[in-house]
C-alpha positions as CSV (number, residue, x, y, z in Angstrom):
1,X,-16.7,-1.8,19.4
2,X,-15.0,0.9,18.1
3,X,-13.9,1.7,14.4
4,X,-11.6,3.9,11.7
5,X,-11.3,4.3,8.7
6,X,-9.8,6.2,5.7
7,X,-12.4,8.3,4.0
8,X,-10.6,10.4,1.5
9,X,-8.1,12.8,2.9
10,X,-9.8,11.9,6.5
11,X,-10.9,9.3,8.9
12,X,-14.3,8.6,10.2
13,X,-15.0,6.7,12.9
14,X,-18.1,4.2,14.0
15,X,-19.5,1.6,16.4
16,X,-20.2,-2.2,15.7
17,X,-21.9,-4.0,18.4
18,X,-19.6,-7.1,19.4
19,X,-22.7,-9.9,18.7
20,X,-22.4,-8.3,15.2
21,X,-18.2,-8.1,14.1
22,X,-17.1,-11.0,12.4
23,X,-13.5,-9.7,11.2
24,X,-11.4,-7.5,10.2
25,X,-9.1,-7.8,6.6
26,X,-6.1,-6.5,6.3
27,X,-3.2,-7.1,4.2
28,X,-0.1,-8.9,6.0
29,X,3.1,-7.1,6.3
30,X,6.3,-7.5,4.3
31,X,9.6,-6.8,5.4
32,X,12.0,-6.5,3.1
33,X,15.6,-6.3,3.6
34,X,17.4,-5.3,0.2
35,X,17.1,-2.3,-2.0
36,X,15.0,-2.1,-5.3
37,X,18.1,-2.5,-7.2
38,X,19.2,-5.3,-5.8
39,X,15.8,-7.1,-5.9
40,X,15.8,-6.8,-9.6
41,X,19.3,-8.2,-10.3
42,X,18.6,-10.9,-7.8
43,X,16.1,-11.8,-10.1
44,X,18.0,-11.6,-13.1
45,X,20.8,-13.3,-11.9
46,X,19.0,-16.0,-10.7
47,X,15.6,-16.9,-13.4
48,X,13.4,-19.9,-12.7
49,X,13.1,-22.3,-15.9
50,X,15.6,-20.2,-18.0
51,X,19.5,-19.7,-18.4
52,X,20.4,-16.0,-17.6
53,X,18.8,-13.3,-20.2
54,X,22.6,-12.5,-21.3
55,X,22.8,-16.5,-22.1
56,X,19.8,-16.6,-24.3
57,X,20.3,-13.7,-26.2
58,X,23.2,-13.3,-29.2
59,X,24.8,-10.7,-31.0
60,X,22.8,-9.1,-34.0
61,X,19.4,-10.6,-32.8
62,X,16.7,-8.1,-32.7
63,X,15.2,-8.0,-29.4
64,X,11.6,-6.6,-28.8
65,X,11.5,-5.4,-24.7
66,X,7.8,-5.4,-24.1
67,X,6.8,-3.3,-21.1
68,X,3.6,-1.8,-19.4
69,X,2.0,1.7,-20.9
70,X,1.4,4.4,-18.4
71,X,-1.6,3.3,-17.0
72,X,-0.2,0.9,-15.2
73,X,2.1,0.7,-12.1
74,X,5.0,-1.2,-13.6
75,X,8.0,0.8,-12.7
76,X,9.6,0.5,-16.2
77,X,12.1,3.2,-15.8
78,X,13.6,1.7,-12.4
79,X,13.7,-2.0,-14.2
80,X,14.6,-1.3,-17.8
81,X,18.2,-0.3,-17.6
82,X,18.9,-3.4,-16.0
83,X,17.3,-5.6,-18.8
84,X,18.9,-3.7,-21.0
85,X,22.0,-3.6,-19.6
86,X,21.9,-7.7,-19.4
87,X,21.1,-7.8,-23.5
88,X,24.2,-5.8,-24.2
89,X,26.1,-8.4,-21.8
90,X,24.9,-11.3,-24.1
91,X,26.2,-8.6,-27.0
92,X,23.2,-7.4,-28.4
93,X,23.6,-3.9,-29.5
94,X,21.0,-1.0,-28.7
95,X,20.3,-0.4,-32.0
96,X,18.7,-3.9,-32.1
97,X,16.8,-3.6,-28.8
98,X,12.9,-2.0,-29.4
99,X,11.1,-1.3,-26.3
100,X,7.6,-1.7,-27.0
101,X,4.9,0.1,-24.8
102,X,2.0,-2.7,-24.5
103,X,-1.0,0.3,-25.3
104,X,-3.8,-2.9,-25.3
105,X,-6.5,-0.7,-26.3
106,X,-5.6,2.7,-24.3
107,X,-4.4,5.7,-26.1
108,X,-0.9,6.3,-27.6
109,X,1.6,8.1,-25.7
110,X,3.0,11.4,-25.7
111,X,6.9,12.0,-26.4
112,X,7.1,13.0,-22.6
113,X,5.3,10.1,-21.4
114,X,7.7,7.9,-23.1
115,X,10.4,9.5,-21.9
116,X,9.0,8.9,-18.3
117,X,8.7,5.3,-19.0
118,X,11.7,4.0,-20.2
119,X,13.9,6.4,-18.5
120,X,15.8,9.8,-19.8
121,X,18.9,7.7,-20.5
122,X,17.1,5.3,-22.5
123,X,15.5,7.8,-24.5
124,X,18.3,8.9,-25.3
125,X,20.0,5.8,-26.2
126,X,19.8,4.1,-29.9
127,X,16.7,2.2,-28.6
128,X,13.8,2.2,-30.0
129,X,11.0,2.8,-27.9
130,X,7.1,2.6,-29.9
131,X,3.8,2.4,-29.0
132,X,2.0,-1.3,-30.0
133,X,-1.0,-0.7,-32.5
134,X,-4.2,-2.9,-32.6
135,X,-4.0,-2.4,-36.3
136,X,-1.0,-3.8,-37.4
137,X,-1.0,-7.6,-35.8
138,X,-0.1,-10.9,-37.2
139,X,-2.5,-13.5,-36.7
140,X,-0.8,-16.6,-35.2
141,X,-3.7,-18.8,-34.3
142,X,-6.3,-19.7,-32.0
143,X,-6.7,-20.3,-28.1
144,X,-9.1,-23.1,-27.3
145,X,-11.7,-20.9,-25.8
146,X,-11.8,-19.2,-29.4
147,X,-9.8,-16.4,-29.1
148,X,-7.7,-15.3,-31.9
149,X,-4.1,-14.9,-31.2
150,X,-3.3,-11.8,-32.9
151,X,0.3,-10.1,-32.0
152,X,2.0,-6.5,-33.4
153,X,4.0,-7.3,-36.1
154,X,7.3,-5.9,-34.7
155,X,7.0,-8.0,-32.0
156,X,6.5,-11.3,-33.9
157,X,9.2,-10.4,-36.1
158,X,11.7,-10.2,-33.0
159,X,14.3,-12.8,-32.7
160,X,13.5,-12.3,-29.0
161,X,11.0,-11.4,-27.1
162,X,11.2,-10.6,-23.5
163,X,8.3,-9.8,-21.1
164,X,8.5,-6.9,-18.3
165,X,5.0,-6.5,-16.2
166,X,4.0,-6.1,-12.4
167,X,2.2,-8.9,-10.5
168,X,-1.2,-8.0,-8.5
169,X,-4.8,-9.7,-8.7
170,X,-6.8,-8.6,-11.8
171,X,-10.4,-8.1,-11.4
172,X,-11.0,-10.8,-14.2
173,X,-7.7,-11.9,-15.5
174,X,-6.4,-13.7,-12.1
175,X,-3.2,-11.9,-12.2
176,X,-1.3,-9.4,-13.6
177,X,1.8,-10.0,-15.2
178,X,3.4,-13.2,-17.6
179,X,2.6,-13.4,-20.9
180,X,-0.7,-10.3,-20.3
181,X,2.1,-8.3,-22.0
182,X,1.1,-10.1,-25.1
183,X,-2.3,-10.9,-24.5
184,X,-3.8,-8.3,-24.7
185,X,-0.7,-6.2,-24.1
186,X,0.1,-5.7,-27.6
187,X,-2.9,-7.9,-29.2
188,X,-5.7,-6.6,-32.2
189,X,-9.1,-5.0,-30.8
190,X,-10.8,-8.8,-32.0
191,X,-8.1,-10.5,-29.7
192,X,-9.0,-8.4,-26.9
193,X,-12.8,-8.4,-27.5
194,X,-12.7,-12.1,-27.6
195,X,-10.6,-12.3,-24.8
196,X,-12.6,-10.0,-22.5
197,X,-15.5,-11.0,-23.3
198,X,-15.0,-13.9,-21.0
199,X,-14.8,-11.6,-18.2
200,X,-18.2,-12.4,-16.7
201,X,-17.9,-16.0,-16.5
202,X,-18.1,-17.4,-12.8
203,X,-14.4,-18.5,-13.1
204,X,-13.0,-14.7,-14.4
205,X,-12.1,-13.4,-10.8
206,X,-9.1,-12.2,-9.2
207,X,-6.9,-15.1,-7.4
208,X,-8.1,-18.1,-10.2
209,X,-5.8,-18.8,-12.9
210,X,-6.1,-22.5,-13.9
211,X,-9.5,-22.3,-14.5
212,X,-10.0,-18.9,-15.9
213,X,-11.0,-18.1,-19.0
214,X,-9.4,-15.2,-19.3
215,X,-6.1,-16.3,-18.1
216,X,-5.9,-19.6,-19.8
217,X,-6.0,-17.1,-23.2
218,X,-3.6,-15.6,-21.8
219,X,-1.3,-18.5,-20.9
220,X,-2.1,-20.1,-24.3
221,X,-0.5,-17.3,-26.5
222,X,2.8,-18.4,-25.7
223,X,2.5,-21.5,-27.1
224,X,2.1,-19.5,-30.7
225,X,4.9,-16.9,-30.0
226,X,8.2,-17.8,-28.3
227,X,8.2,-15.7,-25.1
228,X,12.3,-15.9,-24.2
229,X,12.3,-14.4,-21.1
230,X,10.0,-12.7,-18.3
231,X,10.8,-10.0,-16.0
232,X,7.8,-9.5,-13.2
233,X,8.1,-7.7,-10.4
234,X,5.2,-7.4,-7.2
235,X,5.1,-3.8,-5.5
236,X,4.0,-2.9,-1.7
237,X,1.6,-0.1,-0.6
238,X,4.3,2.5,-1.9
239,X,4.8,1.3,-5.5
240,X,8.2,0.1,-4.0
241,X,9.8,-3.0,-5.5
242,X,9.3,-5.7,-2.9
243,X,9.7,-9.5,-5.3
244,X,11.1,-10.2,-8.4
245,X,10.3,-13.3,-10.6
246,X,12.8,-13.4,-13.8
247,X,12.8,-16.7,-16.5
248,X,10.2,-19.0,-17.7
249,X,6.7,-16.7,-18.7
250,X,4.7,-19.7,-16.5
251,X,7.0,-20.9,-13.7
252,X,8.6,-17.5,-12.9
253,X,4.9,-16.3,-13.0
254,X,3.5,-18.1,-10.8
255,X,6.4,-18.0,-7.9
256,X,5.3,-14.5,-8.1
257,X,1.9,-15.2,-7.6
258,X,2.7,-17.1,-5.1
259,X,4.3,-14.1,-3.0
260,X,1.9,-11.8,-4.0
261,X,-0.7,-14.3,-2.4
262,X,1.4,-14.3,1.1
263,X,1.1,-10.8,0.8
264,X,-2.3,-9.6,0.2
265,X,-4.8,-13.0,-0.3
266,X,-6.0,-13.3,3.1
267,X,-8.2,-16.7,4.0
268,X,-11.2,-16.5,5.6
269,X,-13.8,-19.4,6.6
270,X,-17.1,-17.8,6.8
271,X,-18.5,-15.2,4.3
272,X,-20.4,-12.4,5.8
273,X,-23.9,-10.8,5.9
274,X,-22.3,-7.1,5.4
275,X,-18.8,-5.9,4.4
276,X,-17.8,-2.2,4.8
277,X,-15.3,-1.8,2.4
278,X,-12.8,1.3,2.6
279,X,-10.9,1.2,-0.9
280,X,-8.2,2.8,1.1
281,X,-8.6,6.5,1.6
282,X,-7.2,9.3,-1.2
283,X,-6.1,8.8,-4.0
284,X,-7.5,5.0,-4.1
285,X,-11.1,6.5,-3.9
286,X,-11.2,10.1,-5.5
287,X,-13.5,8.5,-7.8
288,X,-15.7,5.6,-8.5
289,X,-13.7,3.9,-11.2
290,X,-10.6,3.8,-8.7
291,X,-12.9,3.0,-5.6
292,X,-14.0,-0.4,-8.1
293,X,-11.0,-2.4,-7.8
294,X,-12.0,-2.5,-3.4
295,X,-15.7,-2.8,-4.3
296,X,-14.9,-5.7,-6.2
297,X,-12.4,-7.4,-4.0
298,X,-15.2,-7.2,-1.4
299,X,-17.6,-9.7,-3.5
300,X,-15.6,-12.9,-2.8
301,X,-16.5,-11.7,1.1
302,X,-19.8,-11.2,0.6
303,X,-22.9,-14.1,0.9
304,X,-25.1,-13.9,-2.0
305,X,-28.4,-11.5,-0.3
306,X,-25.9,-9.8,1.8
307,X,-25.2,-5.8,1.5
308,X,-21.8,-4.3,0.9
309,X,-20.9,-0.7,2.5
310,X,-19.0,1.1,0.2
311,X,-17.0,3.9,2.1
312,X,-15.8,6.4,-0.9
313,X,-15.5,10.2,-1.2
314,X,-15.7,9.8,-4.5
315,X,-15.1,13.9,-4.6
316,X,-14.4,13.2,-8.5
317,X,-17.2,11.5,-8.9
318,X,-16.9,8.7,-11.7
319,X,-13.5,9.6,-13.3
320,X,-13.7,8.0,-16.6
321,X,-16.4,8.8,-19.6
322,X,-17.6,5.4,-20.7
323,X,-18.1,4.1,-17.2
324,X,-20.0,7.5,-15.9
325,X,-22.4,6.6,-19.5
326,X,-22.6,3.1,-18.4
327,X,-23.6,3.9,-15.2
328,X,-26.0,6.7,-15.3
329,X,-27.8,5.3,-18.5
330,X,-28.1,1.5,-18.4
331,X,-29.3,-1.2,-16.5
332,X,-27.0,-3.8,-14.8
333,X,-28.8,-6.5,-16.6
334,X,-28.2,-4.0,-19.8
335,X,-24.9,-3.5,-18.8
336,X,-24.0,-7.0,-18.9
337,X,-25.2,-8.2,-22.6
338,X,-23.6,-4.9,-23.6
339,X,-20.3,-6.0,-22.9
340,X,-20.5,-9.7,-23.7
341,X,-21.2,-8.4,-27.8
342,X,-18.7,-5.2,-27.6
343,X,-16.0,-4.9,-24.8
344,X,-15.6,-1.2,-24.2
345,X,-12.8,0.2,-22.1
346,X,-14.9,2.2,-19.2
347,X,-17.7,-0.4,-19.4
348,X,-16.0,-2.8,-18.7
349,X,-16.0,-1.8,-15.1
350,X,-19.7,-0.5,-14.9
351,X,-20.3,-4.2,-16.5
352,X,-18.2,-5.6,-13.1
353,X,-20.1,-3.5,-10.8
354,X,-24.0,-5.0,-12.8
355,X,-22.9,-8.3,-11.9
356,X,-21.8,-7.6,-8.0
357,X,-25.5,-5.7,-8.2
358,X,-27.2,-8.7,-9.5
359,X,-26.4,-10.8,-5.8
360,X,-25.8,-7.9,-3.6
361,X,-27.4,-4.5,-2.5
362,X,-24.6,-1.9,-2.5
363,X,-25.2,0.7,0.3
364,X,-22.4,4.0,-0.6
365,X,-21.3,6.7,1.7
366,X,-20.1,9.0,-0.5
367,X,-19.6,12.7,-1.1
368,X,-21.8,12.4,-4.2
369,X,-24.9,13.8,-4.5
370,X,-28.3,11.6,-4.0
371,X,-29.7,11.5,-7.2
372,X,-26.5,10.2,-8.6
373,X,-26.0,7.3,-6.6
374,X,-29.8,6.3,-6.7
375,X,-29.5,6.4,-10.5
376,X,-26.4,3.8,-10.5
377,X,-28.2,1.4,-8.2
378,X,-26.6,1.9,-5.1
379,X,-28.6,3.5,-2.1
380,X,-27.3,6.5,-0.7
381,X,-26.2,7.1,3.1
382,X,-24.2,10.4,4.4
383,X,-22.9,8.4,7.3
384,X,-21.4,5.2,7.8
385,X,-23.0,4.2,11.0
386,X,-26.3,5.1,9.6
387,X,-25.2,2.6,6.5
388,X,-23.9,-0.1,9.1
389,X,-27.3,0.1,10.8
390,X,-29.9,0.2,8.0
391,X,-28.0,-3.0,6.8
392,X,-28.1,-5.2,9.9
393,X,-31.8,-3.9,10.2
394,X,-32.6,-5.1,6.4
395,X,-30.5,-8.6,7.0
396,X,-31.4,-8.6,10.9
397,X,-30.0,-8.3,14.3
398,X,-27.6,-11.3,15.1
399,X,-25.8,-10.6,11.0
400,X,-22.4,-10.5,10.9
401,X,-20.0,-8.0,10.0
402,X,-16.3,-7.7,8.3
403,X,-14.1,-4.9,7.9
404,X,-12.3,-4.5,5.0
405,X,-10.5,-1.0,5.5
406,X,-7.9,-1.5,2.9
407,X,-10.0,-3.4,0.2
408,X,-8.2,-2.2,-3.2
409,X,-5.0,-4.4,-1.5
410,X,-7.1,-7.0,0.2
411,X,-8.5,-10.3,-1.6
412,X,-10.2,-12.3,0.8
413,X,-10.0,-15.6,0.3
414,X,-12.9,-18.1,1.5
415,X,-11.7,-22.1,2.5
């Protein structure tokens, strides 16, 4: 049998015996009838658990907007006019409104990125729009897996505080999105540390929210901090608004869960011997730390013993700092305690890819040198076939093969 898939800027193309294919992932298709725009006011007109944001909102409150920084793919400058435009409706002036860039524990923006994030017309406006700092939180409490609930101090001192955030699976958290503008959106560098730190446990993976450490944190901080209002949106291939959830931080949250699962949680009832994994071509695997978020998806495919094909270019090799020191200088098992005592943004990841490495061999077609990817763990192959055929030679003749040529938007999901 005959296969493609997206290697960087290309395609490359190999054979699967049919005795060997179990499957192929991919994510279902969405079709969509109204614009962006319309989405989003749909949403807003229309909030699960809530009244309307214009009801719940009065003039002279102070109204903290909290919003996604730029690492993220929230499209904050298509959505926050609207939100905006819906606190002026309930008669809040601008001059009350702060729009507060959730920075978690990333760097602070520049003027121009701001400007990019809320809008020009925003910018310009008589709203405030600031960074979150780590240092200046409020402690509120404490979730019952011990993680302080530690908030920035303009936010706490809001009258209201509304949420704005995308919705797609988290490596650890479950989900994006809900109250994960707060926690650890704009939490203190313990908070996050604390909360993090859970992301190892067998329950921290993408899809799981009830029982995940990580999310229930999450979840819990709004029960020391009013959250008013949540504004969630879940985006396609594109970055294109396809859902809108608006209300309640929980019930809206997890309607939009919900879609997101009919869009890219596809169930499966076998787990294979080997997955080839595609993260999805440029720019989803110009390096390693993009080409993680398919490499992990892949392990919920994967039988413990069995051996992942990871099909990256990779051309940029590891594209972040911390992860590149992880990687080339410490163990997976080293890896692992490391970020269980100090969470470190960069490690985090490497940590993600020690644990994958402790049930799985991790064979990597990739555009990086030899040396490298033998020093990270991974066992090097210039070709895909000759990958696809050293693993059913290690695991053995009749082992069974999945495709998963868009992993970085595919969860598989095992019954």
């Amino acid at each position: 049998m005959k296969f493609e898939i997206k290697y960087g800027k290309d395609k490359i193309k190999f054979y699967i015996n049919e005795k060997n294919y179990l499957g192929t992932l991919l994510p279902n298709k969405v079709y969509v009838k109204n614009t962006e725009d319309e989405i989003i006011k749909k949403a807003l007109s229309n909030p699960i658990g809530t009244l309307p944001l214009r009801d719940i909102v009065k003039k002279g409150e102070k109204v903290a907007v909290v919003t996604s920084d730029i690492t993220r793919p929230m499209p904050s400058a298509l959505v926050m006019p609207f939100v905006v435009e819906e606190l002026k409706k309930g008669g809040v002036d601008e001059k009350d409104i702060s729009i507060v860039l959730a920075l978690g524990s990333h760097r602070s923006h520049t003027d121009e990125e701001k400007r990019t994030l809320v809008g020009e017309g925003l910018y310009n406006s008589n709203v405030k729009v600031i960074d979150s700092d780590m240092g200046k939180c409020i402690n509120l409490g404490m979730c019952k897996n011990g993680t302080p609930v530690d908030i920035f101090e303009p936010v706490v001192k809001a009258d209201r505080i509304v949420c704005l955030g995308n919705i797609e699976y988290h490596y650890f958290a479950g989900y994006s999105g809900g109250a994960k503008a707060l926690m650890p959106g704009v939490s203190s560098h313990d908070a996050i540390q604390a909360n993090h730190s859970n992301m190892l446990h067998e329950n921290a993976i993408a899809g799981n929210l009830d029982t995940n450490p990580v999310r229930q944190d999450i979840d819990q901080s709004g029960e020391f901090i009013k959250i008013d209002f949540i504004l969630n949106v879940v985006l396609n291939g594109k970055k294109e608004v396809v859902n809108a959830v608006a209300g309640d931080y929980i019930k809206s949250h997890r309607e939009g869960c919900k879609y997101l699962d009919g869009m890219y949680g596809i169930k499966m009832d076998k787990k294979a011997d080997i997955v080839v994994v595609s993260p999805g071509g440029y720019p989803k695997d110009i390096n390693l730390y993009q080409s993680q978020k398919g490499l992990d998806n892949s392990k919920h495919a994967i039988r413990d013993g069995g051996i992942i094909v990871l099909c990256a270019s990779a051309k940029e090799k590891f594209g972040e700092k911390t992860f590149e020191e992880w990687m080339l200088n410490k163990s997976p098992v080293q890896m692992i305690d490391e970020i269980t005592r100090n969470f470190k943004l960069g490690g985090h990841k490497a940590a993600a890819i020690a644990g994958m490495l402790q049930k799985n061999k991790i064979f990597m077609v990739t555009d990086m040198d030899e040396k490298t990817v033998k020093q990270i763990n991974f066992s090097y192959f210039n070709n895909v076939q000759d990958a696809i055929d050293a693993a059913i030679e290690e695991i053995g003749q009749d082992s069974k093969v999945l495709m998963m040529p868009a992993a970085g938007s595919t969860l598989p999901i095992c019954i």
